[in-house]
Jmol script that loads the backbone (N, CA, C; Angstrom):
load data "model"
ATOM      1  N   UNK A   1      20.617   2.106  28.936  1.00  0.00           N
ATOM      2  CA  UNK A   1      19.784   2.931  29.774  1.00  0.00           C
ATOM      3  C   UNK A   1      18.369   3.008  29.214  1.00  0.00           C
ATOM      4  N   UNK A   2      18.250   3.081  27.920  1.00  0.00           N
ATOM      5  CA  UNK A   2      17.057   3.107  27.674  1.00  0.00           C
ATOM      6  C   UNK A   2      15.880   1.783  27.410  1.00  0.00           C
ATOM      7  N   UNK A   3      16.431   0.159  27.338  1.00  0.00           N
ATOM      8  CA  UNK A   3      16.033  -0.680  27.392  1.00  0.00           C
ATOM      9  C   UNK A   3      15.790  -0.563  29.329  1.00  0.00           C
ATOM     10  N   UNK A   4      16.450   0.015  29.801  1.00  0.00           N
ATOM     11  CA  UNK A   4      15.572  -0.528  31.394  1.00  0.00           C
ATOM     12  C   UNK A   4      14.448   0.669  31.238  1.00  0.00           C
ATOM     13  N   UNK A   5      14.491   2.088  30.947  1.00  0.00           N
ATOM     14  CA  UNK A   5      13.587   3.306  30.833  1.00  0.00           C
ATOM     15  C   UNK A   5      12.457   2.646  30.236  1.00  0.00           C
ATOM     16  N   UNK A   6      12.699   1.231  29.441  1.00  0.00           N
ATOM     17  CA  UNK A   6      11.412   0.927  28.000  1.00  0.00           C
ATOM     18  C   UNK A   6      10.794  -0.380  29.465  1.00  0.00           C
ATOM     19  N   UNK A   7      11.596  -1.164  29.886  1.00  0.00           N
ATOM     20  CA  UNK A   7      11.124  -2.238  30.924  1.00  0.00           C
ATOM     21  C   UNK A   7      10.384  -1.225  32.174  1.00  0.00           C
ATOM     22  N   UNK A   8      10.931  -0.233  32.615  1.00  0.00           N
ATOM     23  CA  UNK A   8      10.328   0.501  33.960  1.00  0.00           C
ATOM     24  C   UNK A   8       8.750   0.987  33.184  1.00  0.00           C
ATOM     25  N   UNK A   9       8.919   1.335  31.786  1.00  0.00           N
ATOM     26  CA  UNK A   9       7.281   1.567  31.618  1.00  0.00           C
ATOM     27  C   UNK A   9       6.543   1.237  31.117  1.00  0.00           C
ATOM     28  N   UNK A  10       7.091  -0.156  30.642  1.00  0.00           N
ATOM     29  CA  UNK A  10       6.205  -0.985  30.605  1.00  0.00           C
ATOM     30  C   UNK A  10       5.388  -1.704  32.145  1.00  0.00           C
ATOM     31  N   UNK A  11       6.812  -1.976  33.359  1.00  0.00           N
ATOM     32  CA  UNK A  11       6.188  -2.974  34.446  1.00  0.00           C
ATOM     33  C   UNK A  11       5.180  -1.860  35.298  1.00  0.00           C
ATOM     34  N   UNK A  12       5.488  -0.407  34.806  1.00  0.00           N
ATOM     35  CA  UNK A  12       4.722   0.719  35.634  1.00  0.00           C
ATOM     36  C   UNK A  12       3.423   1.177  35.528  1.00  0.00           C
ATOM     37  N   UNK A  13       3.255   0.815  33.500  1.00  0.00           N
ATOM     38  CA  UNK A  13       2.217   1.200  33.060  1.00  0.00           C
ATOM     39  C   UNK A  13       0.557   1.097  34.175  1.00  0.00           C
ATOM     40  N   UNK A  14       0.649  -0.610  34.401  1.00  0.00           N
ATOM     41  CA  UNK A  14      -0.972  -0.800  35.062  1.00  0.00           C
ATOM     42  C   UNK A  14      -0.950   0.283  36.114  1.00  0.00           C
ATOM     43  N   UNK A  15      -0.078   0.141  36.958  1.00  0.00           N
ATOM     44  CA  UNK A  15      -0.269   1.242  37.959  1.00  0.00           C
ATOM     45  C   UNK A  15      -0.999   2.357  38.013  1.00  0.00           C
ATOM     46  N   UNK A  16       0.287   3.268  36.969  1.00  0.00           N
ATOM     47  CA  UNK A  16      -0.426   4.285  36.577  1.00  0.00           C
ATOM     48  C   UNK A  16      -1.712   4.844  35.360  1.00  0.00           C
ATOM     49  N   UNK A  17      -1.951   3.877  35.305  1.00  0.00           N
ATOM     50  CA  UNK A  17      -3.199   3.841  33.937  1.00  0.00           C
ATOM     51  C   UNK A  17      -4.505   4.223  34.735  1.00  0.00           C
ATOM     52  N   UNK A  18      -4.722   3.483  35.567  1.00  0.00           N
ATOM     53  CA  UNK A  18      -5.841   4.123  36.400  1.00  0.00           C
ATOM     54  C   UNK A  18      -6.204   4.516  37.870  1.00  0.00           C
ATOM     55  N   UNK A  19      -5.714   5.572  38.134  1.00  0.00           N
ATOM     56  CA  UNK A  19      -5.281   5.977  39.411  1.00  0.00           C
ATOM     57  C   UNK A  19      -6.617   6.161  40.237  1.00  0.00           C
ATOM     58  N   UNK A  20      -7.765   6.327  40.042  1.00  0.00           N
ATOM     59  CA  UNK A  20      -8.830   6.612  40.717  1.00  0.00           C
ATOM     60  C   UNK A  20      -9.537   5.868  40.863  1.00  0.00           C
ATOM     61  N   UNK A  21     -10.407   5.076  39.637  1.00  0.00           N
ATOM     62  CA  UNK A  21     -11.054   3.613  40.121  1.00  0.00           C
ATOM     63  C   UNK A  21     -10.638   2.679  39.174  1.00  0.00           C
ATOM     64  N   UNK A  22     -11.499   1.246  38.990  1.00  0.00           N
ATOM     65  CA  UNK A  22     -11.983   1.033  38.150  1.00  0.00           C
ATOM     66  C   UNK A  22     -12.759   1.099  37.568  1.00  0.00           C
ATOM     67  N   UNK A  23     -14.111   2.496  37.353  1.00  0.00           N
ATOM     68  CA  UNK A  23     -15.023   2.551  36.752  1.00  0.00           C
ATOM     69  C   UNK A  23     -14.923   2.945  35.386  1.00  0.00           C
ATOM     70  N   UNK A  24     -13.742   2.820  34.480  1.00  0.00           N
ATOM     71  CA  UNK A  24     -13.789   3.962  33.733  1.00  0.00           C
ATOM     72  C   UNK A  24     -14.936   3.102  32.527  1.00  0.00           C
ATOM     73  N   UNK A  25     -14.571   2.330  31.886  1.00  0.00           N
ATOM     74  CA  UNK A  25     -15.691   1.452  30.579  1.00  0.00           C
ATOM     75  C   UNK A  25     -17.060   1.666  31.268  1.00  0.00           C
ATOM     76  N   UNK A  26     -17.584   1.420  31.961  1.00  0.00           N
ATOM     77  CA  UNK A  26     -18.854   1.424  32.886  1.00  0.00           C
ATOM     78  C   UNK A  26     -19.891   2.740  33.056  1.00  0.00           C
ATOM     79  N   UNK A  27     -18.929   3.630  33.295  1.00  0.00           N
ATOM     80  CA  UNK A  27     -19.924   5.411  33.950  1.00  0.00           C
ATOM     81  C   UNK A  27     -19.592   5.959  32.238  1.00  0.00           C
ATOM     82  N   UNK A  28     -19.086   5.562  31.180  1.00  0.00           N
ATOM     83  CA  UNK A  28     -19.145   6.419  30.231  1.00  0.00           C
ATOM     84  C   UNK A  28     -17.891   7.464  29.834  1.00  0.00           C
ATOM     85  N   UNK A  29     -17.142   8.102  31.113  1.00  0.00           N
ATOM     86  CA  UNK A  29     -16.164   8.999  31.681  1.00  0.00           C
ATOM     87  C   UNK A  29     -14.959   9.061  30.888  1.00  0.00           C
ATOM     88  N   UNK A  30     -14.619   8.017  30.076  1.00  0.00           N
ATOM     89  CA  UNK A  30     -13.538   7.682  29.261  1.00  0.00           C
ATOM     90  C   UNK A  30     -13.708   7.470  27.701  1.00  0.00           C
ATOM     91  N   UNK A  31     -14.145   8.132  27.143  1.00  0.00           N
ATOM     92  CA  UNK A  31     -13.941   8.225  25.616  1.00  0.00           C
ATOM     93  C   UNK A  31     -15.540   7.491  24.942  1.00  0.00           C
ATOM     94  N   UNK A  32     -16.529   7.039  25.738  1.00  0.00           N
ATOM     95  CA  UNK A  32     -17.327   5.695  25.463  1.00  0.00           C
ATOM     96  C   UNK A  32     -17.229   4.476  24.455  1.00  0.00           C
ATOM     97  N   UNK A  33     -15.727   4.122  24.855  1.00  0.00           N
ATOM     98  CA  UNK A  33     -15.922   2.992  24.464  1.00  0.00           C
ATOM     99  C   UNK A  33     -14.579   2.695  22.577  1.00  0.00           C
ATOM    100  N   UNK A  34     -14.372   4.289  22.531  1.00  0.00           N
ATOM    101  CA  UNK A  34     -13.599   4.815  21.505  1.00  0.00           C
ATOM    102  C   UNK A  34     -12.206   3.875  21.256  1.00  0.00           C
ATOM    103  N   UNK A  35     -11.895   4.070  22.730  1.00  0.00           N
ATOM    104  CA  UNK A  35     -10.573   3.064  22.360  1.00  0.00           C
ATOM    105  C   UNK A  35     -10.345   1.524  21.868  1.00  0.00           C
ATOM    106  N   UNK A  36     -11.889   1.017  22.532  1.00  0.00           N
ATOM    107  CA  UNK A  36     -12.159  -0.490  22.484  1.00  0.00           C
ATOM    108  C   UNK A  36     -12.634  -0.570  21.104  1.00  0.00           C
ATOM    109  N   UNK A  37     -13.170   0.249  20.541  1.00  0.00           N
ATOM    110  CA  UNK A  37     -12.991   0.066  18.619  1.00  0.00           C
ATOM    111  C   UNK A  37     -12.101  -0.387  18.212  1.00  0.00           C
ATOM    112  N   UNK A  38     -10.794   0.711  17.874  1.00  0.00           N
ATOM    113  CA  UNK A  38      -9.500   0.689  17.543  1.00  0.00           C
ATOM    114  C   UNK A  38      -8.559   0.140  18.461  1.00  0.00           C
ATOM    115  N   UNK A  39      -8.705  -0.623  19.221  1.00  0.00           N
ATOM    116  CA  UNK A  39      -7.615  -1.675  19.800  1.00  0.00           C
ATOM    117  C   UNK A  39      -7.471  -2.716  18.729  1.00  0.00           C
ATOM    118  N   UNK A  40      -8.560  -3.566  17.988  1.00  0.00           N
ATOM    119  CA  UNK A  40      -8.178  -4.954  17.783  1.00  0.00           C
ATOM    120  C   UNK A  40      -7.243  -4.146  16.449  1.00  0.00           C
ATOM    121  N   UNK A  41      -7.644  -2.914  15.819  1.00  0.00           N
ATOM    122  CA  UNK A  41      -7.130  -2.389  14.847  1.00  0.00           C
ATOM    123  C   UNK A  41      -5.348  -2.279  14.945  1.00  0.00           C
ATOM    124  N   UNK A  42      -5.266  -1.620  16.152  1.00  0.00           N
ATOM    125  CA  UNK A  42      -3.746  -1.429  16.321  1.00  0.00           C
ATOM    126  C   UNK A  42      -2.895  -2.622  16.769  1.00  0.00           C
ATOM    127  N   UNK A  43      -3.794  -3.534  17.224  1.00  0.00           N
ATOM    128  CA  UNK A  43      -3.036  -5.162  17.319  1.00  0.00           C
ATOM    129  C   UNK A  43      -2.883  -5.957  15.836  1.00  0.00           C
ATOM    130  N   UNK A  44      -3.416  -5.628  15.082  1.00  0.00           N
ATOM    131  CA  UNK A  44      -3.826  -6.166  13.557  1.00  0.00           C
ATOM    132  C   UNK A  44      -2.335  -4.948  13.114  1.00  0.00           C
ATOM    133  N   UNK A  45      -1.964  -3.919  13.236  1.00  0.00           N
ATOM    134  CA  UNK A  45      -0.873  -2.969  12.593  1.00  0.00           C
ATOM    135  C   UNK A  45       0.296  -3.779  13.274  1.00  0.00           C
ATOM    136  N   UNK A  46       0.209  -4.024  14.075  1.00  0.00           N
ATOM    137  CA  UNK A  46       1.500  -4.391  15.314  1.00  0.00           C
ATOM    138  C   UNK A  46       1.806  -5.949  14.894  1.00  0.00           C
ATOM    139  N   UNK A  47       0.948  -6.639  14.405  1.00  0.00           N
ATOM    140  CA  UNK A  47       0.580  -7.862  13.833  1.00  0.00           C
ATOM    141  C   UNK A  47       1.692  -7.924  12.613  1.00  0.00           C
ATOM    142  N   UNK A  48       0.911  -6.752  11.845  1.00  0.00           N
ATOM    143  CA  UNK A  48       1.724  -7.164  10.267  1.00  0.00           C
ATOM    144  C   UNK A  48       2.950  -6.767  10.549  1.00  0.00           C
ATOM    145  N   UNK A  49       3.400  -5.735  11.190  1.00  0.00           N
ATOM    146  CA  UNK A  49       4.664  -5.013  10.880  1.00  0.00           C
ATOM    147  C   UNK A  49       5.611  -6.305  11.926  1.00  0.00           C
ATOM    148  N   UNK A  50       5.457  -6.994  13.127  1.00  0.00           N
ATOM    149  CA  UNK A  50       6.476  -7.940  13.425  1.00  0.00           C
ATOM    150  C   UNK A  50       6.169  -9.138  12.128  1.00  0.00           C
ATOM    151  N   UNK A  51       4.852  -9.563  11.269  1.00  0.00           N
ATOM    152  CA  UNK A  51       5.513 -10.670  10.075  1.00  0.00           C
ATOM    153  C   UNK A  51       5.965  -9.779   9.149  1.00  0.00           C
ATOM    154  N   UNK A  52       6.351  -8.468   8.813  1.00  0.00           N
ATOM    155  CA  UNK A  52       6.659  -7.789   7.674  1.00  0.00           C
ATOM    156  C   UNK A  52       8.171  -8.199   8.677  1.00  0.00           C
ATOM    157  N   UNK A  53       8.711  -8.097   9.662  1.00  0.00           N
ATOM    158  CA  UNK A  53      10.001  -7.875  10.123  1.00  0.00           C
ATOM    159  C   UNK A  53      10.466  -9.408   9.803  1.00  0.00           C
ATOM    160  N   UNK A  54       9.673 -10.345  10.140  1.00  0.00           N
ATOM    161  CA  UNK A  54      10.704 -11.246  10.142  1.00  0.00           C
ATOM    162  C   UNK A  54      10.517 -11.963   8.688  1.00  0.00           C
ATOM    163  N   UNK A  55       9.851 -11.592   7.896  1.00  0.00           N
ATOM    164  CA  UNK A  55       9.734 -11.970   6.379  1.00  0.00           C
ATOM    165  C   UNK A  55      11.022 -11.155   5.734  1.00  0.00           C
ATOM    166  N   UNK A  56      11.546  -9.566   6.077  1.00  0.00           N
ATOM    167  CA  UNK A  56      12.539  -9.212   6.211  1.00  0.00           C
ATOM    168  C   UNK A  56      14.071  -9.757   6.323  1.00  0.00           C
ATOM    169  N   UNK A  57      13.837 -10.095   7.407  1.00  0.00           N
ATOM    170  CA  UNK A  57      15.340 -10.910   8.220  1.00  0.00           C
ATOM    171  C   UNK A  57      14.996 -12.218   7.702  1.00  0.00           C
ATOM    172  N   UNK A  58      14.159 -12.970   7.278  1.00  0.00           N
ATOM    173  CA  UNK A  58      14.776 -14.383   6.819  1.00  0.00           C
ATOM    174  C   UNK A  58      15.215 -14.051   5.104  1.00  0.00           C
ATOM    175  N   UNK A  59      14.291 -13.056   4.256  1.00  0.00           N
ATOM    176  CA  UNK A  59      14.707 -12.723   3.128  1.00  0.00           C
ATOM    177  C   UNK A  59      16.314 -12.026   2.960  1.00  0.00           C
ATOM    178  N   UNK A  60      16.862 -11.053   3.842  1.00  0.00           N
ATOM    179  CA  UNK A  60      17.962 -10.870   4.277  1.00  0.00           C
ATOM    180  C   UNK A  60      19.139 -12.053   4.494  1.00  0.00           C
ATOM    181  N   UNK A  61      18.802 -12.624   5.574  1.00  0.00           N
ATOM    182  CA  UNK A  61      20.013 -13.419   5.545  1.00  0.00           C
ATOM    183  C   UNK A  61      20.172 -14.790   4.192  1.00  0.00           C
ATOM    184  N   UNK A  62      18.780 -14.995   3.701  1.00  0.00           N
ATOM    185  CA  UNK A  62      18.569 -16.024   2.925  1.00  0.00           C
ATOM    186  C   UNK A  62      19.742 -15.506   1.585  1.00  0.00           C
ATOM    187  N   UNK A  63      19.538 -13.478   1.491  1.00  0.00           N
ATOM    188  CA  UNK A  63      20.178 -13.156   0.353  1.00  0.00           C
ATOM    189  C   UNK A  63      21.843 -13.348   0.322  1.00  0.00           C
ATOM    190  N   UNK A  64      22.006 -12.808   1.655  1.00  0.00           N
ATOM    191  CA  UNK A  64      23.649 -12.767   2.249  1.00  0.00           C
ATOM    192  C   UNK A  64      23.750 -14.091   1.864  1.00  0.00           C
ATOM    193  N   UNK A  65      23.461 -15.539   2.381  1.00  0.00           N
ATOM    194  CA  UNK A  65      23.750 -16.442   2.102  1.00  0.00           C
ATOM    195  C   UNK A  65      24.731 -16.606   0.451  1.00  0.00           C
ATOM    196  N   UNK A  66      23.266 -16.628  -0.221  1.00  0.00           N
ATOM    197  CA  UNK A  66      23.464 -16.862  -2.016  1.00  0.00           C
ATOM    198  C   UNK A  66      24.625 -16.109  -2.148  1.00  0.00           C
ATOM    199  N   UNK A  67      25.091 -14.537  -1.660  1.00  0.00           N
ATOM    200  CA  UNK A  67      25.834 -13.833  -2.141  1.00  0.00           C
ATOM    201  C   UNK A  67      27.460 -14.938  -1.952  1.00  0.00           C
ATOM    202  N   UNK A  68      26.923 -15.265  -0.575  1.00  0.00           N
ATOM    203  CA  UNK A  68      28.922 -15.596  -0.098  1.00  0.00           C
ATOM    204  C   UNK A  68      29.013 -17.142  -0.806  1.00  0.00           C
ATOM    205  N   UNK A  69      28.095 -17.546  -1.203  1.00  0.00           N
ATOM    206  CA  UNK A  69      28.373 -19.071  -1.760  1.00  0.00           C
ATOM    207  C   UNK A  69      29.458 -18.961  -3.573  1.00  0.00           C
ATOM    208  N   UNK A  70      29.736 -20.412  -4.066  1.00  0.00           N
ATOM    209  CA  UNK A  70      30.290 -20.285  -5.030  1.00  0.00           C
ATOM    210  C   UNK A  70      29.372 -19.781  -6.198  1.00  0.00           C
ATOM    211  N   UNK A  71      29.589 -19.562  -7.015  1.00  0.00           N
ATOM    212  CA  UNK A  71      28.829 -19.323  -8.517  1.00  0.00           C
ATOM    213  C   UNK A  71      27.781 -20.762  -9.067  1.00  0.00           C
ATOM    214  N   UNK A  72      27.440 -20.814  -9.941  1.00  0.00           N
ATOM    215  CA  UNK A  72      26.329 -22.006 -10.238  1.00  0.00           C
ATOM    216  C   UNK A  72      27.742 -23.292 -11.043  1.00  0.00           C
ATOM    217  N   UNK A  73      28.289 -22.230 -12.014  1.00  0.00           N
ATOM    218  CA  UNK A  73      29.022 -22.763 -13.084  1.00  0.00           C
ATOM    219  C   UNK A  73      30.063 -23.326 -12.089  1.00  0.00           C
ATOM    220  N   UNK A  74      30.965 -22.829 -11.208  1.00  0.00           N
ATOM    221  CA  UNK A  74      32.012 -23.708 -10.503  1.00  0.00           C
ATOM    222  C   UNK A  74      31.688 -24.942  -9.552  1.00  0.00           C
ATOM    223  N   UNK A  75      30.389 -24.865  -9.259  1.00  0.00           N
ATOM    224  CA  UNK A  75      29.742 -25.796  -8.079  1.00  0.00           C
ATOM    225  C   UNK A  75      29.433 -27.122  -9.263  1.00  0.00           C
ATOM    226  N   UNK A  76      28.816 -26.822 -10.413  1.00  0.00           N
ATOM    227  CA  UNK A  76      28.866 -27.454 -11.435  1.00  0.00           C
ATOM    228  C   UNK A  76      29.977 -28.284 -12.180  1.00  0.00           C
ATOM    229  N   UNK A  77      30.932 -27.296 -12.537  1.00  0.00           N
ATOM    230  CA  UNK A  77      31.845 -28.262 -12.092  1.00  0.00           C
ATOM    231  C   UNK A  77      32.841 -29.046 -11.311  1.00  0.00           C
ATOM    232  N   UNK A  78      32.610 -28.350 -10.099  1.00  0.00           N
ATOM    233  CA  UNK A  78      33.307 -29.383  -9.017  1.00  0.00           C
ATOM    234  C   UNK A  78      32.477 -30.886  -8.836  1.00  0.00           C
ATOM    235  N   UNK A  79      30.848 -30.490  -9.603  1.00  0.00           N
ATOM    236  CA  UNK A  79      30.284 -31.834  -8.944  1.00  0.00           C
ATOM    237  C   UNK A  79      30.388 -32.614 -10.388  1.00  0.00           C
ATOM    238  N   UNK A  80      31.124 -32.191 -11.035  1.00  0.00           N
ATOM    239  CA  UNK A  80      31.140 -33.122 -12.997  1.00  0.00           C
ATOM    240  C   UNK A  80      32.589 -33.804 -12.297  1.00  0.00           C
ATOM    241  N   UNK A  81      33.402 -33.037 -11.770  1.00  0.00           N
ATOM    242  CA  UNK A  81      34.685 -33.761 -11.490  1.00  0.00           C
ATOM    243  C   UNK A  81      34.371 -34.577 -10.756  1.00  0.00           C
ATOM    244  N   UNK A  82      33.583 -34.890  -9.515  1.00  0.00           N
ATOM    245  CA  UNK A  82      33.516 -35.351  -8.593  1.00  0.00           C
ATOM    246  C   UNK A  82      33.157 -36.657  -9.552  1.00  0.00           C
ATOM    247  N   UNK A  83      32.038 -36.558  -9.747  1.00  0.00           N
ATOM    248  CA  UNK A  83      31.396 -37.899 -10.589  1.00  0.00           C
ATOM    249  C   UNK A  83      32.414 -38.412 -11.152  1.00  0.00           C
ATOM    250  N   UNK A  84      33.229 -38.065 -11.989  1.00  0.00           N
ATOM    251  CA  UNK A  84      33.751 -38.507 -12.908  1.00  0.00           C
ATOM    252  C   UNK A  84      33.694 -38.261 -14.044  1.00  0.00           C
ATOM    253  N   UNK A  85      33.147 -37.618 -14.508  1.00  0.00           N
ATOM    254  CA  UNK A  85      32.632 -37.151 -15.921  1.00  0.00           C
ATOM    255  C   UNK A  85      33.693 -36.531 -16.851  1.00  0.00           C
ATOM    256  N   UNK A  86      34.454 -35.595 -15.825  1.00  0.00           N
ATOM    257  CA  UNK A  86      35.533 -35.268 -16.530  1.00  0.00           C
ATOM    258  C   UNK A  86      36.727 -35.551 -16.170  1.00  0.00           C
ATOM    259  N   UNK A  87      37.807 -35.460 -16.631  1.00  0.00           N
ATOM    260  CA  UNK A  87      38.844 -35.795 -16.222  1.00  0.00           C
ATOM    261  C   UNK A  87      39.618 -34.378 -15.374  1.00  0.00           C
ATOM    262  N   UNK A  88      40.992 -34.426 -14.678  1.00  0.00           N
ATOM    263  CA  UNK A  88      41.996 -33.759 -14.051  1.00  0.00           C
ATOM    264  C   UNK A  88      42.379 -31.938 -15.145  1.00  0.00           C
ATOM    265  N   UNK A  89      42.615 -33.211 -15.861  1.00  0.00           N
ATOM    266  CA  UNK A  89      43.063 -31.824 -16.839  1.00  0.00           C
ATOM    267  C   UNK A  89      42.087 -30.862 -17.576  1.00  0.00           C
ATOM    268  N   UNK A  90      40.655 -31.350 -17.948  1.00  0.00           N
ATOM    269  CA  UNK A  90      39.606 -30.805 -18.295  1.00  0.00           C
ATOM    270  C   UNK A  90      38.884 -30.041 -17.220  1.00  0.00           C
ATOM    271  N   UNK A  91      38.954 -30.543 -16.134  1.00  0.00           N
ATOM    272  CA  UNK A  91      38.737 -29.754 -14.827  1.00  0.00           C
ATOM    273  C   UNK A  91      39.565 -28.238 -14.425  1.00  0.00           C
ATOM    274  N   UNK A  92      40.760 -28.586 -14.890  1.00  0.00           N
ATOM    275  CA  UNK A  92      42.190 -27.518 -14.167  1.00  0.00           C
ATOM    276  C   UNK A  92      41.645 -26.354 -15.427  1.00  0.00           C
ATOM    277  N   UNK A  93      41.934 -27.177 -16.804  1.00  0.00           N
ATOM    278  CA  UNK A  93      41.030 -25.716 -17.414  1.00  0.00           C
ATOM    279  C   UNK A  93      39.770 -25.128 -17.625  1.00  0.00           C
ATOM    280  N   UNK A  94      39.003 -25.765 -17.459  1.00  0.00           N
ATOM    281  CA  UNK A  94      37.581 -25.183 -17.111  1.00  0.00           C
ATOM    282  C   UNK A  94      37.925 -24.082 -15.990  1.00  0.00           C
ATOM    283  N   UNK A  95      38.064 -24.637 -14.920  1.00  0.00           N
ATOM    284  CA  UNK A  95      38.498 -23.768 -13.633  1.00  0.00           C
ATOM    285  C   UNK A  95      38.771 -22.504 -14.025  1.00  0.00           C
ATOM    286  N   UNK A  96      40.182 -22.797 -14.328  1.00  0.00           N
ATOM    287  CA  UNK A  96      40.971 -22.035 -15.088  1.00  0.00           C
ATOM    288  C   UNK A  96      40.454 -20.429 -15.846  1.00  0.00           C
ATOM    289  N   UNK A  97      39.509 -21.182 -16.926  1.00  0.00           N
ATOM    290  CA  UNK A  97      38.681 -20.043 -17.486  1.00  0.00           C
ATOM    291  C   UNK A  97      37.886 -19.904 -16.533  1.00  0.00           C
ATOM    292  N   UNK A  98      36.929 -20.221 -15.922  1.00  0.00           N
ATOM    293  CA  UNK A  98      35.834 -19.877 -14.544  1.00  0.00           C
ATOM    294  C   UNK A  98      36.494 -18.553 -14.108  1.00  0.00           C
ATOM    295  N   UNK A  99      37.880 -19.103 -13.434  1.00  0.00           N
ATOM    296  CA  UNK A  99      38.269 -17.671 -12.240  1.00  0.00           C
ATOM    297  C   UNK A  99      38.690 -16.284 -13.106  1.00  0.00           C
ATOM    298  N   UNK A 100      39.147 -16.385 -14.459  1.00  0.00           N
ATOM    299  CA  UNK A 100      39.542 -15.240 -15.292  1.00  0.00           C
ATOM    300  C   UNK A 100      38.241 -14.674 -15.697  1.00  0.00           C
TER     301      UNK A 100
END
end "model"
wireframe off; spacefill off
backbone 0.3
color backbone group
């Protein structure tokens, strides 16, 4: 309910923003000019905080990642066995101690 309440005022906003003319920047009548300062300002806030969000969420999932993977030392030696380097039985106890 409230994602259509956030779409209805956003597609409503122009409408109702200026109900009488378009003179308002022009005759003075509206702030002179106050808001058109601090616009590029609040696009520059709105700016950082969506790259602060997604510098966030890629640092996030990048961490989850590392967490669910194996350890350095077992990946290490699964890839010494692989090569060849060590043998069956030097592998089973390495392991061995690894998981205790």
């Amino acid at each position: 309910m409230t994602r259509f309440a956030f779409l209805a005022a956003i597609v409503a906003s122009p409408a109702i923003a200026d109900q009488r003319d378009y003179g308002y920047m022009m005759d003075g009548s509206y702030g002179s000019g106050f808001g058109m300062m601090f616009g590029p300002v609040l696009w520059l806030i709105v700016l950082g905080l969506v790259v602060a969000g997604v510098i966030w969420l890629v640092r996030r999932f990048d961490q989850d990642a590392h967490q669910t993977g194996k350890s350095s030392a077992a990946s290490e030696l699964d890839l010494r066995f692989a090569r060849g380097e060590i043998d069956a039985e030097e592998y089973a106890s390495r392991k061995k101690l690894l998981n205790t």
